[in-house]
mmCIF file of the N, C-alpha and C atoms, coordinates in Angstrom:
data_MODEL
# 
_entry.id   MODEL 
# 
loop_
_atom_site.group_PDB 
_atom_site.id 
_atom_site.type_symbol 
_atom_site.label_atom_id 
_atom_site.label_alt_id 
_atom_site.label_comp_id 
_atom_site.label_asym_id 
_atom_site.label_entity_id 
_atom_site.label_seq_id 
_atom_site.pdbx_PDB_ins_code 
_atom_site.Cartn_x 
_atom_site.Cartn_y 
_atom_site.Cartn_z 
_atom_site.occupancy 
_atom_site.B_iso_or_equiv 
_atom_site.pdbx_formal_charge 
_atom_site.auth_seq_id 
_atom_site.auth_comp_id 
_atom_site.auth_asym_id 
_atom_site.auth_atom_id 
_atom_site.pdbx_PDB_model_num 
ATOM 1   N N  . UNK A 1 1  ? 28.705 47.212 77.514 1.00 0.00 ? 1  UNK A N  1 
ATOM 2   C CA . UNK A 1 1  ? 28.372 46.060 78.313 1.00 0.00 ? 1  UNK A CA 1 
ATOM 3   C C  . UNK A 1 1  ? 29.068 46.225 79.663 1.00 0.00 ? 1  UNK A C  1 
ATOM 4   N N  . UNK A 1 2  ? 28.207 45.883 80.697 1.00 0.00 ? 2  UNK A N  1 
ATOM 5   C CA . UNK A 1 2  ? 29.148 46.120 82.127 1.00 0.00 ? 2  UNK A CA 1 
ATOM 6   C C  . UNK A 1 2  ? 28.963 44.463 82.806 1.00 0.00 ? 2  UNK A C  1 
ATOM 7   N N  . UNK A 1 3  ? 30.067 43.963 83.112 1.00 0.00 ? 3  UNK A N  1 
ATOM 8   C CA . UNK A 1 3  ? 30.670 42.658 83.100 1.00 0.00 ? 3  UNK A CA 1 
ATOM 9   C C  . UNK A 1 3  ? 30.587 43.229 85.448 1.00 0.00 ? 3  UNK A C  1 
ATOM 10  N N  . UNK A 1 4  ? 30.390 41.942 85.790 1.00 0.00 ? 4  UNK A N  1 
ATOM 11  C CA . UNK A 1 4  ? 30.285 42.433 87.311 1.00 0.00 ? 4  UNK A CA 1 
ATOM 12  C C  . UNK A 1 4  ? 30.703 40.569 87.709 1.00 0.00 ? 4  UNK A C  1 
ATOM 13  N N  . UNK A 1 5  ? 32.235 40.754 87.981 1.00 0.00 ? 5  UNK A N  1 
ATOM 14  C CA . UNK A 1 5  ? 32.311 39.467 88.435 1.00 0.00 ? 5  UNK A CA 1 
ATOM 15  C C  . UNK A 1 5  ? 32.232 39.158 90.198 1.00 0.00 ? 5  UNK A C  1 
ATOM 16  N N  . UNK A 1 6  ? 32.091 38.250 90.461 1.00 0.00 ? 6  UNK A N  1 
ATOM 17  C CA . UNK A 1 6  ? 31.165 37.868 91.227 1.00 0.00 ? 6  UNK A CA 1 
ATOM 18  C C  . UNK A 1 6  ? 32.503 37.952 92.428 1.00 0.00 ? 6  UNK A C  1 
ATOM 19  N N  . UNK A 1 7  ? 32.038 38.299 93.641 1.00 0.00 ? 7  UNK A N  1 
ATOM 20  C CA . UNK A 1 7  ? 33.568 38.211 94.673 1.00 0.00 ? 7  UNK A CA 1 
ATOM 21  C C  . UNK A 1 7  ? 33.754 36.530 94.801 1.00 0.00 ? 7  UNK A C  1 
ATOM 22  N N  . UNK A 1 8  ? 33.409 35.724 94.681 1.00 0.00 ? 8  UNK A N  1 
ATOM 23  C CA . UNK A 1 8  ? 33.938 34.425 95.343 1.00 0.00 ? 8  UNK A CA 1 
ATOM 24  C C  . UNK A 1 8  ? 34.404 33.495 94.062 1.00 0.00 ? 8  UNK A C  1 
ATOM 25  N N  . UNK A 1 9  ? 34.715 34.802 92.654 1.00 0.00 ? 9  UNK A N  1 
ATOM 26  C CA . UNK A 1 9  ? 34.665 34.366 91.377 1.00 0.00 ? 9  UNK A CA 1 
ATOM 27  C C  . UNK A 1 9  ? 36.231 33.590 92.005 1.00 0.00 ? 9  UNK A C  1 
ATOM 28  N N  . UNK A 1 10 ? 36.577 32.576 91.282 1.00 0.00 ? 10 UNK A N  1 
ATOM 29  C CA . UNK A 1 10 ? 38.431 32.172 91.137 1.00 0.00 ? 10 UNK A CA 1 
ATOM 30  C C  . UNK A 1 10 ? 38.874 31.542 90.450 1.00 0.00 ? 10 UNK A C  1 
ATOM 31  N N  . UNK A 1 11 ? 38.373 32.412 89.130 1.00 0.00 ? 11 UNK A N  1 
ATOM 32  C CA . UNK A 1 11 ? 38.819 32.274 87.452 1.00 0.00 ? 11 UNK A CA 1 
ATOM 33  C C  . UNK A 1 11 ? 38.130 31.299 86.586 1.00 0.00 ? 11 UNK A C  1 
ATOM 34  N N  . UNK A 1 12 ? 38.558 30.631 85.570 1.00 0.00 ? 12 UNK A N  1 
ATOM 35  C CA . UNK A 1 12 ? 37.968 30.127 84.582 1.00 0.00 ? 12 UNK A CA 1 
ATOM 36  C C  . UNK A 1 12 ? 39.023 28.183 85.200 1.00 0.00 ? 12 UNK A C  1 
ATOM 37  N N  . UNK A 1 13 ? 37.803 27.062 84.482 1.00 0.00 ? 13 UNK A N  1 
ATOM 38  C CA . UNK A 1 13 ? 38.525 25.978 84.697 1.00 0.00 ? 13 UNK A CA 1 
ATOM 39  C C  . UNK A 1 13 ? 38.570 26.355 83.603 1.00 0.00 ? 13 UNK A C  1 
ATOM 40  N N  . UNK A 1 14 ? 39.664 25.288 82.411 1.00 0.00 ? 14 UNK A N  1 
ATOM 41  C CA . UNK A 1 14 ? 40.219 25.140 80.527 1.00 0.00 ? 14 UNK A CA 1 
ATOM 42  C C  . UNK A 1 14 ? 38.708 25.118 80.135 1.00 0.00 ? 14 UNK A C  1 
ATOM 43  N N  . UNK A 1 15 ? 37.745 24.471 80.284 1.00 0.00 ? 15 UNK A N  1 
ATOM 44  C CA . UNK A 1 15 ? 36.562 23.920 79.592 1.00 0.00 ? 15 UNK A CA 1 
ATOM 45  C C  . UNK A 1 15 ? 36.398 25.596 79.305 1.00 0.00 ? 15 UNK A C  1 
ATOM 46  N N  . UNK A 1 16 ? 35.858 26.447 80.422 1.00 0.00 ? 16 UNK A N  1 
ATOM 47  C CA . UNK A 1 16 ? 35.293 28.210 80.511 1.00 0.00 ? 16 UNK A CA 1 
ATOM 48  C C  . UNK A 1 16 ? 36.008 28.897 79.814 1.00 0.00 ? 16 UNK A C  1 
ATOM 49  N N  . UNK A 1 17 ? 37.181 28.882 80.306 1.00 0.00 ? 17 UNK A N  1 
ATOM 50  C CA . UNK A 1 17 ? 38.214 29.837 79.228 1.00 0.00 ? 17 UNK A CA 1 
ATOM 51  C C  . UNK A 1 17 ? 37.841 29.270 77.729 1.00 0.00 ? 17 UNK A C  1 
ATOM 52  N N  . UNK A 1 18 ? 38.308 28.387 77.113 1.00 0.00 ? 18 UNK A N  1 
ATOM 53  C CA . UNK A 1 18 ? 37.724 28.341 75.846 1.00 0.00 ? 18 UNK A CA 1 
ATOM 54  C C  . UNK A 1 18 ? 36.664 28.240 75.708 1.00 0.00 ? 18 UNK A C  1 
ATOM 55  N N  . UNK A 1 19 ? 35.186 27.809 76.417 1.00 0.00 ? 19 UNK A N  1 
ATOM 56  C CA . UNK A 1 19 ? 34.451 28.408 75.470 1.00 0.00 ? 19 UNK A CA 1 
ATOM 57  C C  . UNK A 1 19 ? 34.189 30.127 75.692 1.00 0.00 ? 19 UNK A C  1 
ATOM 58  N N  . UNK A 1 20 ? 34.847 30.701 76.515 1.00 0.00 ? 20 UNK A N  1 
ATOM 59  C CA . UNK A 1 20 ? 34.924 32.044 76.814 1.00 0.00 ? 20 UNK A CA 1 
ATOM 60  C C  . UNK A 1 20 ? 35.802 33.072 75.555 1.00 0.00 ? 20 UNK A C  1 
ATOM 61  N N  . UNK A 1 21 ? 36.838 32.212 75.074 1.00 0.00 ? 21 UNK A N  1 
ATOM 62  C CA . UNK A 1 21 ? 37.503 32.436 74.160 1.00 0.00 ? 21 UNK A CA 1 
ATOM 63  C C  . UNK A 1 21 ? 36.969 32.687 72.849 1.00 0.00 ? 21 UNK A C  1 
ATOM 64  N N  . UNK A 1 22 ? 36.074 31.538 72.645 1.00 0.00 ? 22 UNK A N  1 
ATOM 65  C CA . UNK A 1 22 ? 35.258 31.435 71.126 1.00 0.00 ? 22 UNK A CA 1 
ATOM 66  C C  . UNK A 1 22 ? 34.118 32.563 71.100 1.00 0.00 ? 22 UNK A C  1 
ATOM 67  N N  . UNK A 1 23 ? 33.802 32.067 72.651 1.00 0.00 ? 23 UNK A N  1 
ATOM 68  C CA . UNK A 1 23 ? 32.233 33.397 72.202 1.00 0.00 ? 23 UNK A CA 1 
ATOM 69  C C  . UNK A 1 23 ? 33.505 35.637 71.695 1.00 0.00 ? 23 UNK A C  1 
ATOM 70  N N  . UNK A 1 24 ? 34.416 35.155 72.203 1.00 0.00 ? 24 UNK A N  1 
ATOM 71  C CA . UNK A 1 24 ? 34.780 36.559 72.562 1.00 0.00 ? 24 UNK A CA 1 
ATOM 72  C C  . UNK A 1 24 ? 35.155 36.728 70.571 1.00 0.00 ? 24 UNK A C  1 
ATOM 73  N N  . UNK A 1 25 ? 36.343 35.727 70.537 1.00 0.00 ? 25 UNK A N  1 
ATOM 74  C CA . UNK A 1 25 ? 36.325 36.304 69.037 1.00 0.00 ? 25 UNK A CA 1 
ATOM 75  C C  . UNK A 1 25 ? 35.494 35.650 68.232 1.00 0.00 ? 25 UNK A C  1 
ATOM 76  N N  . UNK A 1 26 ? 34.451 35.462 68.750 1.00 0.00 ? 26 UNK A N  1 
ATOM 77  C CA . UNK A 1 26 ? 32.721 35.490 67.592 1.00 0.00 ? 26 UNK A CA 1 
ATOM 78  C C  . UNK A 1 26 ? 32.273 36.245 67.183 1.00 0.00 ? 26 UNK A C  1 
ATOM 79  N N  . UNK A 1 27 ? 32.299 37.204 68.738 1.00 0.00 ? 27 UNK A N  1 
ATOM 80  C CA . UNK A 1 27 ? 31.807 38.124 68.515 1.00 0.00 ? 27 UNK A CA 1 
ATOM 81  C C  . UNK A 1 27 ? 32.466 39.627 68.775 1.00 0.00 ? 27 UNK A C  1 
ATOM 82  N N  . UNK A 1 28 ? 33.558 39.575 68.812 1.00 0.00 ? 28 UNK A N  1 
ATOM 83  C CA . UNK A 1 28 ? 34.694 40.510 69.277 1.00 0.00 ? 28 UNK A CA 1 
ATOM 84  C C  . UNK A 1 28 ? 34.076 41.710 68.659 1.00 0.00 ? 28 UNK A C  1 
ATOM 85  N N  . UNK A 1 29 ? 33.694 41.892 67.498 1.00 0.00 ? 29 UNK A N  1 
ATOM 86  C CA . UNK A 1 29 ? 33.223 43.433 66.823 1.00 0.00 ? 29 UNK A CA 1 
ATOM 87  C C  . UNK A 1 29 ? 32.229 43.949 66.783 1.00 0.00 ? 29 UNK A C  1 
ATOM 88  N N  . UNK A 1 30 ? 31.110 42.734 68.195 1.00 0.00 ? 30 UNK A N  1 
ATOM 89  C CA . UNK A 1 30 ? 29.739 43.591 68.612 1.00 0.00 ? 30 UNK A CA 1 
ATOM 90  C C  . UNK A 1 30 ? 29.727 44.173 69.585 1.00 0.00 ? 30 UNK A C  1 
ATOM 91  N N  . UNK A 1 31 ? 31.069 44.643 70.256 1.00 0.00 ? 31 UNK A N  1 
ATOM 92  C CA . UNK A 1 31 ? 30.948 45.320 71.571 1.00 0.00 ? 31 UNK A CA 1 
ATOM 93  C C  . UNK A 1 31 ? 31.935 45.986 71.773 1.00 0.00 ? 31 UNK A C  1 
ATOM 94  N N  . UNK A 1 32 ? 31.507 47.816 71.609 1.00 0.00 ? 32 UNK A N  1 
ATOM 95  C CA . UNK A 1 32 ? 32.357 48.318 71.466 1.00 0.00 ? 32 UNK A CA 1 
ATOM 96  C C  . UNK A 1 32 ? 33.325 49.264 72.693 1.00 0.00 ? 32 UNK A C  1 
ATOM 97  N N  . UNK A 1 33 ? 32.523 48.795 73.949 1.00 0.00 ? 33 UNK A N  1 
ATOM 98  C CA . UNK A 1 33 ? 32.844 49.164 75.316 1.00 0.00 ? 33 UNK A CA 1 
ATOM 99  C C  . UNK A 1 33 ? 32.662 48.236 76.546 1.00 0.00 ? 33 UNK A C  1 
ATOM 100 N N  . UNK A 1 34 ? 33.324 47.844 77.252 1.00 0.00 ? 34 UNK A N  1 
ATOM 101 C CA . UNK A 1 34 ? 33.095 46.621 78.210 1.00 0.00 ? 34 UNK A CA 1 
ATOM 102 C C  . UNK A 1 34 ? 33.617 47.063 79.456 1.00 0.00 ? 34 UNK A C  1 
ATOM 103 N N  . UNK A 1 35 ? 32.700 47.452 80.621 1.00 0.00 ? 35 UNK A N  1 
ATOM 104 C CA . UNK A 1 35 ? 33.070 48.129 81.887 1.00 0.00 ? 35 UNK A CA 1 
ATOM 105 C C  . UNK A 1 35 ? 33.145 46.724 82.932 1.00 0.00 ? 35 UNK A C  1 
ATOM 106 N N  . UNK A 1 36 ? 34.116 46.526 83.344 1.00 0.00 ? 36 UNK A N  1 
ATOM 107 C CA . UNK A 1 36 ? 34.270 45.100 83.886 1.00 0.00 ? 36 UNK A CA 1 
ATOM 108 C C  . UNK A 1 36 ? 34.466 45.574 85.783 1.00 0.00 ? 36 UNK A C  1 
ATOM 109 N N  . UNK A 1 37 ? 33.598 45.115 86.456 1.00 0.00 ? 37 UNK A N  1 
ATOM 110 C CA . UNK A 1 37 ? 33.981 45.389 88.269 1.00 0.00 ? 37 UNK A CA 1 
ATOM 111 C C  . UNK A 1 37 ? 34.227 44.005 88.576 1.00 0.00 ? 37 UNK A C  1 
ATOM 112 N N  . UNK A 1 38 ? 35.401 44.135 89.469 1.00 0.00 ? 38 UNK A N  1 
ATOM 113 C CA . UNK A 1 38 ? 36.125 42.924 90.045 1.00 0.00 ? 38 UNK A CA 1 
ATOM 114 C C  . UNK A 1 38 ? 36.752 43.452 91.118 1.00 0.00 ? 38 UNK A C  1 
ATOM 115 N N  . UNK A 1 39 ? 37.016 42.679 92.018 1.00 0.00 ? 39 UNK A N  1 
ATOM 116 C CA . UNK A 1 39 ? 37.338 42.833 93.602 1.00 0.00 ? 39 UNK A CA 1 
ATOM 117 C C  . UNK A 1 39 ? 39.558 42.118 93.729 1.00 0.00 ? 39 UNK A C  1 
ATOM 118 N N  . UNK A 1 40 ? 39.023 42.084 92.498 1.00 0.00 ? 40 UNK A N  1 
ATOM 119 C CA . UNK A 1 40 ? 41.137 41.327 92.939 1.00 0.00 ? 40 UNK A CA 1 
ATOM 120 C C  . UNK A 1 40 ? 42.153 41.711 92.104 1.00 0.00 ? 40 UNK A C  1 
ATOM 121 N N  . UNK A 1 41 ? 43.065 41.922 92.092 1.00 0.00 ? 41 UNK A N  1 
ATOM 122 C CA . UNK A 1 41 ? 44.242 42.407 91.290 1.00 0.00 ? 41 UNK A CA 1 
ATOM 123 C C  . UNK A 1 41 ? 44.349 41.505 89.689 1.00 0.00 ? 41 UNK A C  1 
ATOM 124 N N  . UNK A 1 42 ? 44.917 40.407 90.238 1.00 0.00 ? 42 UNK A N  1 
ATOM 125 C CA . UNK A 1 42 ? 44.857 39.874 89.026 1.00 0.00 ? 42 UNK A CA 1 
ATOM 126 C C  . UNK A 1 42 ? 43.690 39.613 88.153 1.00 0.00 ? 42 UNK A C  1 
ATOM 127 N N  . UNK A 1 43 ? 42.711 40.041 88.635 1.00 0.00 ? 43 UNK A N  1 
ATOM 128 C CA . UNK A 1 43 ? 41.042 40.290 87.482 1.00 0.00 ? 43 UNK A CA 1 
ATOM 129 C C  . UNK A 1 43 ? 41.778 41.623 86.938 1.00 0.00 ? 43 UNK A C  1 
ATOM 130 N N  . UNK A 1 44 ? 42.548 42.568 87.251 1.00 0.00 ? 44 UNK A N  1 
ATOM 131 C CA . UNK A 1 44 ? 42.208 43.417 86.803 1.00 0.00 ? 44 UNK A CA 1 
ATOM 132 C C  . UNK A 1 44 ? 43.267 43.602 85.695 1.00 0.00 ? 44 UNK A C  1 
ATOM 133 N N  . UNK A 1 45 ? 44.558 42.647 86.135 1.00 0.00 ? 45 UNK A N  1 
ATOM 134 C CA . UNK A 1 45 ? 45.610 42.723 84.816 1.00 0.00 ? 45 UNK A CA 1 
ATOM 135 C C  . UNK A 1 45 ? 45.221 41.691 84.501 1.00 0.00 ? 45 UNK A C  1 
ATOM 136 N N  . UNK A 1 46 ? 44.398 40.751 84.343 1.00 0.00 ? 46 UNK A N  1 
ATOM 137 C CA . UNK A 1 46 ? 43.129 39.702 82.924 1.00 0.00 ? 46 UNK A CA 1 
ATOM 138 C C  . UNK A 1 46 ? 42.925 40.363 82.234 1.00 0.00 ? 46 UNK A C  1 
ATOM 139 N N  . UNK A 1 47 ? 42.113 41.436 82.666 1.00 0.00 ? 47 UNK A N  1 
ATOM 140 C CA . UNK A 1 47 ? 41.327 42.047 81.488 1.00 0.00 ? 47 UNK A CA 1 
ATOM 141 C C  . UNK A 1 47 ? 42.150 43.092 81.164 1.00 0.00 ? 47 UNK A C  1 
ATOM 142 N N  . UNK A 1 48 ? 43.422 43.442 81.429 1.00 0.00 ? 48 UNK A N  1 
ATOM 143 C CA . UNK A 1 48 ? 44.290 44.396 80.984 1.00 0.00 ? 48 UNK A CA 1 
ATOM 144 C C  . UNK A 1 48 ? 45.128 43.380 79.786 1.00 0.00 ? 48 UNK A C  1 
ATOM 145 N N  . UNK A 1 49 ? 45.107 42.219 80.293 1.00 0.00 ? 49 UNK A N  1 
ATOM 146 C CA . UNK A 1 49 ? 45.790 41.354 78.961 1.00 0.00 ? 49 UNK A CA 1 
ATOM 147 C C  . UNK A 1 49 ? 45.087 40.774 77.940 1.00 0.00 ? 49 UNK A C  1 
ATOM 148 N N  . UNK A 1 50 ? 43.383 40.540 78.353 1.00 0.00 ? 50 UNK A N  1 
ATOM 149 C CA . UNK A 1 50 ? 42.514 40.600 77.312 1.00 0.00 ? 50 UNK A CA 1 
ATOM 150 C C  . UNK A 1 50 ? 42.353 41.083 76.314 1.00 0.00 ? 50 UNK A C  1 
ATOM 151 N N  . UNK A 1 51 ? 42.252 42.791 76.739 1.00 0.00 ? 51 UNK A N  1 
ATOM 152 C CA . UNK A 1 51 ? 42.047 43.576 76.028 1.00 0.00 ? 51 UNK A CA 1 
ATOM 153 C C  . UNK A 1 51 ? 43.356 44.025 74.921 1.00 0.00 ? 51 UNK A C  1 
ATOM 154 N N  . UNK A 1 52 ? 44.469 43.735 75.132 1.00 0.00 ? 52 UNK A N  1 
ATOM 155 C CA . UNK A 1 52 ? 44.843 43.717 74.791 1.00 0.00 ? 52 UNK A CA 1 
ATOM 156 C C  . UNK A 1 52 ? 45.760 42.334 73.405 1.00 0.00 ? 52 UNK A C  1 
ATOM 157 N N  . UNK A 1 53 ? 45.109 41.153 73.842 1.00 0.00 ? 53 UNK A N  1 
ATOM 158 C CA . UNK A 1 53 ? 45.214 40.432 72.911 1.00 0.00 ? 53 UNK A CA 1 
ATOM 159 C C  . UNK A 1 53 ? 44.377 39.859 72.202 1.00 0.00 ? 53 UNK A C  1 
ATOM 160 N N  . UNK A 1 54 ? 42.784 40.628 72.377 1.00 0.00 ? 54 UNK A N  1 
ATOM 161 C CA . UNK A 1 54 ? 41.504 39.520 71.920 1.00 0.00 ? 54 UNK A CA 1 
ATOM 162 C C  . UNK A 1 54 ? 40.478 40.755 71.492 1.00 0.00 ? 54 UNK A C  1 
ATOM 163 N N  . UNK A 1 55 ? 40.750 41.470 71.792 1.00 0.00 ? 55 UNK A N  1 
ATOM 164 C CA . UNK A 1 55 ? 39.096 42.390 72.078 1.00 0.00 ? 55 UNK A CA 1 
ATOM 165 C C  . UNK A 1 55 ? 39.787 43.382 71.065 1.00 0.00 ? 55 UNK A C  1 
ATOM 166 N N  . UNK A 1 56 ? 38.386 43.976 70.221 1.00 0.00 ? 56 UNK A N  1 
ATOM 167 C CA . UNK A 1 56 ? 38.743 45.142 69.124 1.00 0.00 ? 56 UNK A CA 1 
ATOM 168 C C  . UNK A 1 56 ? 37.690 46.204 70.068 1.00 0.00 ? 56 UNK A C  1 
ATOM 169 N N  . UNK A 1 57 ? 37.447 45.969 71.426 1.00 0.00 ? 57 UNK A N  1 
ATOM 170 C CA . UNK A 1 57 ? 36.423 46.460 72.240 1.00 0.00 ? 57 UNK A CA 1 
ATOM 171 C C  . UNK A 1 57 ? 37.425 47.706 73.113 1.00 0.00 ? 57 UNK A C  1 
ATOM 172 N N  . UNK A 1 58 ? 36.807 48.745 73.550 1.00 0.00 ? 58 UNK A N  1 
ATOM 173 C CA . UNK A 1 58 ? 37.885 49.207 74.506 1.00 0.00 ? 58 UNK A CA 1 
ATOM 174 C C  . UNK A 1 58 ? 37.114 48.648 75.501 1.00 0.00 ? 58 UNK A C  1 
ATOM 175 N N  . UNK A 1 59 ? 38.149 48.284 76.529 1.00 0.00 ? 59 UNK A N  1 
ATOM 176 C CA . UNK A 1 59 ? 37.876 47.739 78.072 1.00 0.00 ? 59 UNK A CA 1 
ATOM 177 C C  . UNK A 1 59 ? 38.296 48.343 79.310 1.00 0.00 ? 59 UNK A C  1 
ATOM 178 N N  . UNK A 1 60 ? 37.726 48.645 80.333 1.00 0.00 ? 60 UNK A N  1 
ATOM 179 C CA . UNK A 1 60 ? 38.144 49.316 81.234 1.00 0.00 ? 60 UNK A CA 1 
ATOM 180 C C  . UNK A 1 60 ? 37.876 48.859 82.674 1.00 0.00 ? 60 UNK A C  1 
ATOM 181 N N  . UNK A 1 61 ? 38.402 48.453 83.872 1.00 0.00 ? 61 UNK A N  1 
ATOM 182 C CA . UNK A 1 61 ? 38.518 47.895 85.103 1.00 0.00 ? 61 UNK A CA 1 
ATOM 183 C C  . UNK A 1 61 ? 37.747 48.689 85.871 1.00 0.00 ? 61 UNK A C  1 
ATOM 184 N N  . UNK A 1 62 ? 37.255 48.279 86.741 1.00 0.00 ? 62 UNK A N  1 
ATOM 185 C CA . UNK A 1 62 ? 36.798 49.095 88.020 1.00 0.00 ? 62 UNK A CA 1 
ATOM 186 C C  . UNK A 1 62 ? 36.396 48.202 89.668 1.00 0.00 ? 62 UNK A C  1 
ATOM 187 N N  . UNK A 1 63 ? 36.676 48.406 90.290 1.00 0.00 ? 63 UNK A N  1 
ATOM 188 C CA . UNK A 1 63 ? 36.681 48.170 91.368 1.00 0.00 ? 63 UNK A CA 1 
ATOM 189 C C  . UNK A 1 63 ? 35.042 48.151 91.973 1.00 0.00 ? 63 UNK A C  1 
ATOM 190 N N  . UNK A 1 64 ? 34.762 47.177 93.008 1.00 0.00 ? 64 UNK A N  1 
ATOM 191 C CA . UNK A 1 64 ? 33.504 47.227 93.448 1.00 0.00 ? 64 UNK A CA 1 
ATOM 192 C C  . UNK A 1 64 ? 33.019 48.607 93.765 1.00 0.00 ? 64 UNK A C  1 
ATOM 193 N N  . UNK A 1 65 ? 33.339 49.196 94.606 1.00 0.00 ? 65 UNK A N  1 
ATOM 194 C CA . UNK A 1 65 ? 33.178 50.311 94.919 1.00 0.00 ? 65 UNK A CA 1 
ATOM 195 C C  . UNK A 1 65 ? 33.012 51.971 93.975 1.00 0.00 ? 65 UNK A C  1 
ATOM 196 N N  . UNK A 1 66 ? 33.305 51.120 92.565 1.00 0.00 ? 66 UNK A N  1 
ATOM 197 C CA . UNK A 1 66 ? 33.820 52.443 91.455 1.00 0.00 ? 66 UNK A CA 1 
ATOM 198 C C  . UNK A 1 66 ? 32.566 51.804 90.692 1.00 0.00 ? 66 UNK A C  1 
ATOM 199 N N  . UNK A 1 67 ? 31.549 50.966 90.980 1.00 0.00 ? 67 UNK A N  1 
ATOM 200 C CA . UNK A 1 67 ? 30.560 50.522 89.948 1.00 0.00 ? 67 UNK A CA 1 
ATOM 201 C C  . UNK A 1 67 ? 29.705 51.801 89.392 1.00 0.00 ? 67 UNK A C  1 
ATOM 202 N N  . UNK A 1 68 ? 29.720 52.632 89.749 1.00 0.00 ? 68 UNK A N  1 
ATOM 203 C CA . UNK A 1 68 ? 28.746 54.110 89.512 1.00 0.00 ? 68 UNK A CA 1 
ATOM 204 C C  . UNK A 1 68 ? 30.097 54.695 88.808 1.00 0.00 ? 68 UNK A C  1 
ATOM 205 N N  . UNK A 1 69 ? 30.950 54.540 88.735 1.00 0.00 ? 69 UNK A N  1 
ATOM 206 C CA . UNK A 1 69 ? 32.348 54.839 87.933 1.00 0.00 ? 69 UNK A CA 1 
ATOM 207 C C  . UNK A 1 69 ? 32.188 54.776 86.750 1.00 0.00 ? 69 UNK A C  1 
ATOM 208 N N  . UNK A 1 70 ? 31.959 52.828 86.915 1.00 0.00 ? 70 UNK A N  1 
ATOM 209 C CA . UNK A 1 70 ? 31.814 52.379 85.528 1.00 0.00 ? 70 UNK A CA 1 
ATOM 210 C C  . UNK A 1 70 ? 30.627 52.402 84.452 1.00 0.00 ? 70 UNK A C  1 
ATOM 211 N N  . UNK A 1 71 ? 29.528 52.130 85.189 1.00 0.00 ? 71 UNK A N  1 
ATOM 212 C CA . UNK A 1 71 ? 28.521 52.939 84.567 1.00 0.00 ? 71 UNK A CA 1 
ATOM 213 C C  . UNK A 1 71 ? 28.559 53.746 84.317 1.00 0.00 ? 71 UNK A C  1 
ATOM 214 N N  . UNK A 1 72 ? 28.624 55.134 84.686 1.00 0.00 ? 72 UNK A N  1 
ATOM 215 C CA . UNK A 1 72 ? 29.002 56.461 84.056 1.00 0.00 ? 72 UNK A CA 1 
ATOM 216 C C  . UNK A 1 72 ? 30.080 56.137 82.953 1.00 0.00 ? 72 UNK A C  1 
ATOM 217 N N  . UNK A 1 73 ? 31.038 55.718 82.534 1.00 0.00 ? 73 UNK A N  1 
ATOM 218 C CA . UNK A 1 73 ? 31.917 55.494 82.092 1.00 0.00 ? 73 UNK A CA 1 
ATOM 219 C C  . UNK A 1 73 ? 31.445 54.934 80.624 1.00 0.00 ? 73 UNK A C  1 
ATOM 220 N N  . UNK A 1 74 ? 30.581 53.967 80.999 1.00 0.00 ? 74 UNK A N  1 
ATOM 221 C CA . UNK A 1 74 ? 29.707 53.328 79.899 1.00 0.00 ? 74 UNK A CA 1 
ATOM 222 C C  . UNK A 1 74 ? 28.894 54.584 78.861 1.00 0.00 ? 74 UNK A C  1 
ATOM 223 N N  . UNK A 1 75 ? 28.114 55.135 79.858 1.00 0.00 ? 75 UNK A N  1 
ATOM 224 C CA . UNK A 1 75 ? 27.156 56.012 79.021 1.00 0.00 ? 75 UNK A CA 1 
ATOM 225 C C  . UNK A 1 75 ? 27.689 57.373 78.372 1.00 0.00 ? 75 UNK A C  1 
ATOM 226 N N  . UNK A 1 76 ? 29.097 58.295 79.094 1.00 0.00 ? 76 UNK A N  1 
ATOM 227 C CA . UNK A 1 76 ? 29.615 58.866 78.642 1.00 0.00 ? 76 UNK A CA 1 
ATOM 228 C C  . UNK A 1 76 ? 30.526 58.643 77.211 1.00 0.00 ? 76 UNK A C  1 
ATOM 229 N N  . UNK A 1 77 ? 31.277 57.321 77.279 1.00 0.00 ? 77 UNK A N  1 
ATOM 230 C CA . UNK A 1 77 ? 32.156 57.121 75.915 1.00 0.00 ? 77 UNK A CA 1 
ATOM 231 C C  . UNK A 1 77 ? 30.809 56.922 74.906 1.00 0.00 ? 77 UNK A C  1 
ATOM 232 N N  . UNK A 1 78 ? 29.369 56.067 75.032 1.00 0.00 ? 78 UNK A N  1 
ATOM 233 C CA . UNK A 1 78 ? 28.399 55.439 74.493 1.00 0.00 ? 78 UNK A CA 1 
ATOM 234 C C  . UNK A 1 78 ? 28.006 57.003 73.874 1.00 0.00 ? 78 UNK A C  1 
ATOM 235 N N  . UNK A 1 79 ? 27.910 57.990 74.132 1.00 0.00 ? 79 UNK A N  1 
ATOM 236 C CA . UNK A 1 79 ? 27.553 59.211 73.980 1.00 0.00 ? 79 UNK A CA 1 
ATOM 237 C C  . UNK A 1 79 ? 28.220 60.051 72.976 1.00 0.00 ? 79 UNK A C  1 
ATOM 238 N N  . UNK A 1 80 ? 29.868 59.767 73.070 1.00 0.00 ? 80 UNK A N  1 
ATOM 239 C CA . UNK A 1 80 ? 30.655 60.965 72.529 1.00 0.00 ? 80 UNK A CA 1 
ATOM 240 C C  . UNK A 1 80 ? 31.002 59.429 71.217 1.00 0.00 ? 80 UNK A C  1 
ATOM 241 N N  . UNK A 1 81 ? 30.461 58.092 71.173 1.00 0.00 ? 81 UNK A N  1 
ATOM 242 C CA . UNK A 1 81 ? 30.416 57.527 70.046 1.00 0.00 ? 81 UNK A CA 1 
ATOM 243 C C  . UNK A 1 81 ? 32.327 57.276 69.900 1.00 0.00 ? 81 UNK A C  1 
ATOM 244 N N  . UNK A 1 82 ? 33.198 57.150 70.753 1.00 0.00 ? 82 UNK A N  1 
ATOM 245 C CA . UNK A 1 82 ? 34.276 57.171 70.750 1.00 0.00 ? 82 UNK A CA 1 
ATOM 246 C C  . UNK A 1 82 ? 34.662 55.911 70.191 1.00 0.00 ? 82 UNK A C  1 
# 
């Protein structure tokens, strides 16, 4: 899945985060790669603390500019079935 947050994104209000929360461990074990592009630092240690307390997904950051990064990134791990 490639996640592309939006530049004028500036985070979740409580209502988003939880229901952002529920959908994630609903479904936490249907997604087994999540290429996320974001434009700001702290998007990028979010999803470095996400992934690390919620997701059985591997997750990986990329920068606007690295979106052909992350795509590639997607289809290569999607490939070797990692």
């Amino acid at each position: 899945m490639l996640i592309e947050l939006a530049p004028d994104f500036s985070g979740w209000d409580l209502g988003g985060l939880w229901q952002d929360l529920k959908f994630d461990l609903a479904h936490k074990k249907r997604f087994g790669w999540i290429s996320i592009v974001g434009d700001k630092k702290w998007e990028e240690w979010g999803i470095k603390l996400s992934d690390l307390l919620f997701h059985s997904a591997q997750m990986c950051f990329f920068w606007p500019d690295q979106r052909t990064q992350g795509e590639r990134w997607l289809r290569e791990i999607g490939r070797m079935g990692v």
